[in-house]
VOFI-885081 format. One record per residue: residue number from 1; residue in one letter; x, y, z of N, C-alpha, C, O, CB in turn. Coordinates in Angstrom, 1 decimal, padded with zeros to 4 digits. Glycine has a CB too. Example, Ala and Ser with C-alpha at 12.3 -4.5 7.8 and 13.67 -1.06 7.14 Angstrom:
R resi resn   n.px   n.py   n.pz  ca.px  ca.py  ca.pz   c.px   c.py   c.pz   o.px   o.py   o.pz  cb.px  cb.py  cb.pz
R    1    A  013.2 -005.7  007.8  012.3 -004.5  007.8  013.2 -003.3  007.8  014.2 -003.3  008.5  011.3 -004.5  009.0
R    2    S  012.8 -002.2  007.1  013.7 -001.1  007.1  012.9  000.0  007.9  013.4  001.1  008.0  014.1 -000.6  005.7
END
This chain:
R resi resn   n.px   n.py   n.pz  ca.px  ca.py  ca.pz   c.px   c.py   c.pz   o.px   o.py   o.pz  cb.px  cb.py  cb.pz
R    1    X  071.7  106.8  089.0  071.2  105.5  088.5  070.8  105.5  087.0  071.4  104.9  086.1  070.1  104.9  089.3
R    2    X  069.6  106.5  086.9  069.3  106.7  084.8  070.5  106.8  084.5  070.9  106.0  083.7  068.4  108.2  084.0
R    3    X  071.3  107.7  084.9  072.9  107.8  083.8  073.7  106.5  083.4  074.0  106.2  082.2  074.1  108.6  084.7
R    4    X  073.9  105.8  084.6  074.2  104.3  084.3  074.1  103.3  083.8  074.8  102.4  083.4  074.2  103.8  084.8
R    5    X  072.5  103.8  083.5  071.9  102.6  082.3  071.6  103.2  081.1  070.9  102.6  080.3  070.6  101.7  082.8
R    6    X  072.0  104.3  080.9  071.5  105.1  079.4  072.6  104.2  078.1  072.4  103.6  077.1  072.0  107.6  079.4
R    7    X  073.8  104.4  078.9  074.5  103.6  077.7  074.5  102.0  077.6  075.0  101.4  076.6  076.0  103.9  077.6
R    8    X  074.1  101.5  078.4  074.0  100.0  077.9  072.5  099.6  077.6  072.1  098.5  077.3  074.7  099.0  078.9
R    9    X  071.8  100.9  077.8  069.9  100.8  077.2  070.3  100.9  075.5  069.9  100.3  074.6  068.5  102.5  077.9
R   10    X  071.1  101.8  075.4  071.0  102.8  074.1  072.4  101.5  073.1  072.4  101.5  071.9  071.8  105.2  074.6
R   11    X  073.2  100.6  073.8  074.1  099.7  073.0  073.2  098.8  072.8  073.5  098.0  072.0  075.4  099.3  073.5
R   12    X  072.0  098.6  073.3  070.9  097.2  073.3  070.3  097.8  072.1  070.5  097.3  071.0  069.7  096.8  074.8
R   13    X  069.7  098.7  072.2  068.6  099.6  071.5  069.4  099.2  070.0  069.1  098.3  069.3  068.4  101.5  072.1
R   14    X  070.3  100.2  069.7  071.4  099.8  068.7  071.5  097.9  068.0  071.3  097.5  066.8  072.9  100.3  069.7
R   15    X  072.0  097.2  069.1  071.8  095.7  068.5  070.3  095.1  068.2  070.2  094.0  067.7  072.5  094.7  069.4
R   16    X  069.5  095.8  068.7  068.4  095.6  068.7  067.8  096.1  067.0  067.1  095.3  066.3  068.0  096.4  069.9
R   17    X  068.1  096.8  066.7  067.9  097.7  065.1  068.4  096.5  064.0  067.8  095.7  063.2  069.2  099.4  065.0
R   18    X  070.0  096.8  064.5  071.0  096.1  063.9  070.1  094.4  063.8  069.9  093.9  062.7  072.6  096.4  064.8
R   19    X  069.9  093.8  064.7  069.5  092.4  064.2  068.0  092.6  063.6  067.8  091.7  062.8  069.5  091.1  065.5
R   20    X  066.9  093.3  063.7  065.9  093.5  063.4  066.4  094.2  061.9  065.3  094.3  061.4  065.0  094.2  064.5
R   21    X  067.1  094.6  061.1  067.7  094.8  059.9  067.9  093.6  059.7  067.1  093.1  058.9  068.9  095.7  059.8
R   22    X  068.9  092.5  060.3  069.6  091.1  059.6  068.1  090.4  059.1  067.8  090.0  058.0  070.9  089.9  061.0
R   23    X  067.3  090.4  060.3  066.3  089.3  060.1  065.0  089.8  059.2  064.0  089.1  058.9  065.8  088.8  061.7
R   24    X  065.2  091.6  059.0  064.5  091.3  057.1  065.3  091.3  055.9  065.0  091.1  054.8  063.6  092.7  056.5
R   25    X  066.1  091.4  056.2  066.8  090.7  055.1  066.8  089.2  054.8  066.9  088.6  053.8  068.3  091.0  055.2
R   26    X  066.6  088.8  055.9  067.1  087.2  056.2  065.5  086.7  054.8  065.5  086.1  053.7  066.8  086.5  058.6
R   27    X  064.3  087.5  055.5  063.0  087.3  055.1  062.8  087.5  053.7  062.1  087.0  052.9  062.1  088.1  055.9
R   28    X  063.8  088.6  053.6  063.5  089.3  052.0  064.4  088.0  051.2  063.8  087.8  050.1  064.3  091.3  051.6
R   29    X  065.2  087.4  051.3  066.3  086.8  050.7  066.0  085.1  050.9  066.1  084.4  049.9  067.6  087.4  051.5
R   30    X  065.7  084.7  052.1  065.4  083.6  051.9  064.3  083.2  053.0  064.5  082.8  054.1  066.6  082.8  051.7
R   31    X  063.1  083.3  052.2  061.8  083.2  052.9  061.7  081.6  053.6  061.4  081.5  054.8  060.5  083.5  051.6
R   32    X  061.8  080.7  053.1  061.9  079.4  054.0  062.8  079.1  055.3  062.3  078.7  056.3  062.3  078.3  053.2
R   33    X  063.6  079.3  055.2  064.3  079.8  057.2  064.3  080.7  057.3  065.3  081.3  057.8  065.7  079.6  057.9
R   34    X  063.3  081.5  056.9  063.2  082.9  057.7  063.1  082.9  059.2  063.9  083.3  060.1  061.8  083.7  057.3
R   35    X  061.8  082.2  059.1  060.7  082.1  060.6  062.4  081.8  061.8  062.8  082.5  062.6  059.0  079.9  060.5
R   36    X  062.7  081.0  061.5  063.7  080.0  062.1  064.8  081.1  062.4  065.2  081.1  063.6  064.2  078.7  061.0
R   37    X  065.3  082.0  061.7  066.3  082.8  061.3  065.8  084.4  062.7  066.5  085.0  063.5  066.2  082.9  059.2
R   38    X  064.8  084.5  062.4  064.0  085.4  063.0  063.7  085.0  064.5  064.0  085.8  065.4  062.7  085.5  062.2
R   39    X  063.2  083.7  064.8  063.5  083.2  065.8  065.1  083.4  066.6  065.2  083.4  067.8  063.1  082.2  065.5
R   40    X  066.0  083.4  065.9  067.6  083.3  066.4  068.0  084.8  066.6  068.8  085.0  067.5  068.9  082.4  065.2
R   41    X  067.6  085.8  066.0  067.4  087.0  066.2  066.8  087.7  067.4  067.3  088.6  068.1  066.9  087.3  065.2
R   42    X  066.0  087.4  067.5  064.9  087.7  068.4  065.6  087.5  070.0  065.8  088.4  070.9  063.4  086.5  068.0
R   43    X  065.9  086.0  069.9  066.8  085.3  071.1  068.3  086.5  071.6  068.6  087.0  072.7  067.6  083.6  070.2
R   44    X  068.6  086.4  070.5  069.8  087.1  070.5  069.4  088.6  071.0  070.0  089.2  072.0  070.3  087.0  069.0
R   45    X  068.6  088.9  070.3  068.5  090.1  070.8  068.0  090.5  072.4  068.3  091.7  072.9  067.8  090.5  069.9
R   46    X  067.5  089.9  073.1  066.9  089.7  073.8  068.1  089.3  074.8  068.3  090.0  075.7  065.9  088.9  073.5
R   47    X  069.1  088.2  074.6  070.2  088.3  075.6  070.9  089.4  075.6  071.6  089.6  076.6  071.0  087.3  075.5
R   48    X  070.9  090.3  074.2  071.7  091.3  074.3  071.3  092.8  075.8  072.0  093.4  076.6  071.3  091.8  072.7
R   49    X  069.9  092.5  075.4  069.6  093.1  076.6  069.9  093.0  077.5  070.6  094.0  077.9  068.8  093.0  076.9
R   50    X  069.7  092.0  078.2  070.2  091.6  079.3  071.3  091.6  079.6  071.8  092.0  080.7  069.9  090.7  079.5
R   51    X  072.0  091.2  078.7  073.7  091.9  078.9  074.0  093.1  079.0  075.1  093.4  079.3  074.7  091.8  077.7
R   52    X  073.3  093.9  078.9  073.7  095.3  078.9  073.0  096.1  080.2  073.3  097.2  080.6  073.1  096.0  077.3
R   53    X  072.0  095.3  080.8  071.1  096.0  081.7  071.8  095.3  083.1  071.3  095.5  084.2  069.4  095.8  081.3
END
């Protein structure tokens, strides 16, 4: 069963980085839809999970 879920923990973990990178950039670059921008990240990331688990 751990074996099964190491690679779609570890492809979440990965998009997980990857959008938590987009959404400081988002912050560093354009601070007024950040919040908003961060919010859609967050989401995202979060279904990613679940897709994978």
């Amino acid at each position: 069963m751990k074996d099964n879920l190491a690679e779609p923990v570890q492809r979440a973990v990965e998009s997980i980085k990857s959008t938590a990178g987009e959404a400081v950039s988002t912050v560093t670059d354009e601070p007024q839809s950040a919040a908003g921008d961060v919010g859609d990240h967050a989401r995202q990331a979060k279904e990613n999970v679940r897709d994978h688990t």
